[in-house]
N, C-alpha and C positions, 0 to 999 in steps of 0.2 A: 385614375386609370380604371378603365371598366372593360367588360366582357362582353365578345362578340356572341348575338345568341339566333339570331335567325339567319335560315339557311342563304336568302337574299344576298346576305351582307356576304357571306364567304364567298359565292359564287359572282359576286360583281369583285371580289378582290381576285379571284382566280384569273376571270377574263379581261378584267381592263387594271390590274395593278401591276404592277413591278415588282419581278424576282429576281433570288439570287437562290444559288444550290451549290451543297457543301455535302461530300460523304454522310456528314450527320444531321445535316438542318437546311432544310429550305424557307425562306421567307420571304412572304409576299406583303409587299405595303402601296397604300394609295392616302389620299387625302381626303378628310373628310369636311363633310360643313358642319359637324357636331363642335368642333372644336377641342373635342378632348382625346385622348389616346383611347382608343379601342384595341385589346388582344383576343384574339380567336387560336387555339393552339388543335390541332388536327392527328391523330394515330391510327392508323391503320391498324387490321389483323396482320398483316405483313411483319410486322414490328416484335409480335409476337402475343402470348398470351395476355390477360386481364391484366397481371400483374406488372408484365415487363411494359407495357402500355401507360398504365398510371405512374408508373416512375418514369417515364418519358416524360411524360406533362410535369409532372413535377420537378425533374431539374430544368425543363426548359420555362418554368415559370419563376422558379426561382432567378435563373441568369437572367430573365428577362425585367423583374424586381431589379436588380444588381445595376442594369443597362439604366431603367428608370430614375434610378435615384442619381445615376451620376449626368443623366443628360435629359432633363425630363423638360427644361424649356426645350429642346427641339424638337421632340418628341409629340408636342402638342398637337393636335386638329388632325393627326394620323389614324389611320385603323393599319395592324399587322395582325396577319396567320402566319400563324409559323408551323411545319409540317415537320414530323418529324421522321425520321429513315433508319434503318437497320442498326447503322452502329452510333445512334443516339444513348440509346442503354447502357453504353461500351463508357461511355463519357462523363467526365464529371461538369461541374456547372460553369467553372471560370471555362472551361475550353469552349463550353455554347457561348459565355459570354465574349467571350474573345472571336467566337465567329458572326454573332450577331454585331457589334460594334463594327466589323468589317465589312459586312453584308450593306451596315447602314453608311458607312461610309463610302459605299461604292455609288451607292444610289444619292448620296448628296444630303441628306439628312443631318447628321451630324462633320462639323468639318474636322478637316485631315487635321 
């Protein structure tokens, strides 16, 4: 698992990937030719200050750890942004992860 770092790659997963949105987490995924899992995580000033912003990314990286390890063949040759929203901060990690798991299972990723 690696990290999305040029603007390109988010902005082609904006425009031509596949969302889903939840109160606290949007996420966009598409398929890559890389082969390996790519994560880009996104904050707004919306979100709040410095602080309240780096604990966004950080529980959303942590549940997204949590997702990885228990479904990581499916997970393969994907890139995911995942954005995070207002009452992100509000939330602990199983509940992102329990919304990312459904988010992935909407979009066919992981099966039911």
């Amino acid at each position: 698992m690696t990290t999305l770092k040029r603007n390109t790659d988010y902005r082609r997963l904006y425009a031509r990937g596949t969302s889903y949105a939840n109160p606290a987490l949007v996420t966009y995924f598409m398929k890559n030719r890389a082969g390996i899992c790519r994560i880009g995580i996104t904050t707004s000033k919306k979100i709040g200050n410095a602080v309240e912003r780096n604990k966004s990314r950080r529980l959303i990286r942590a549940a997204f750890q949590n997702v990885y390890k228990e479904y990581e063949a499916y997970l393969q040759g994907y890139d995911f942004v995942f954005v995070a929203r207002g009452k992100t901060r509000y939330r602990k990690s199983y509940d992102l992860e329990t919304v990312m798991v459904a988010h992935l299972k909407k979009g066919g990723i992981i099966p039911r």
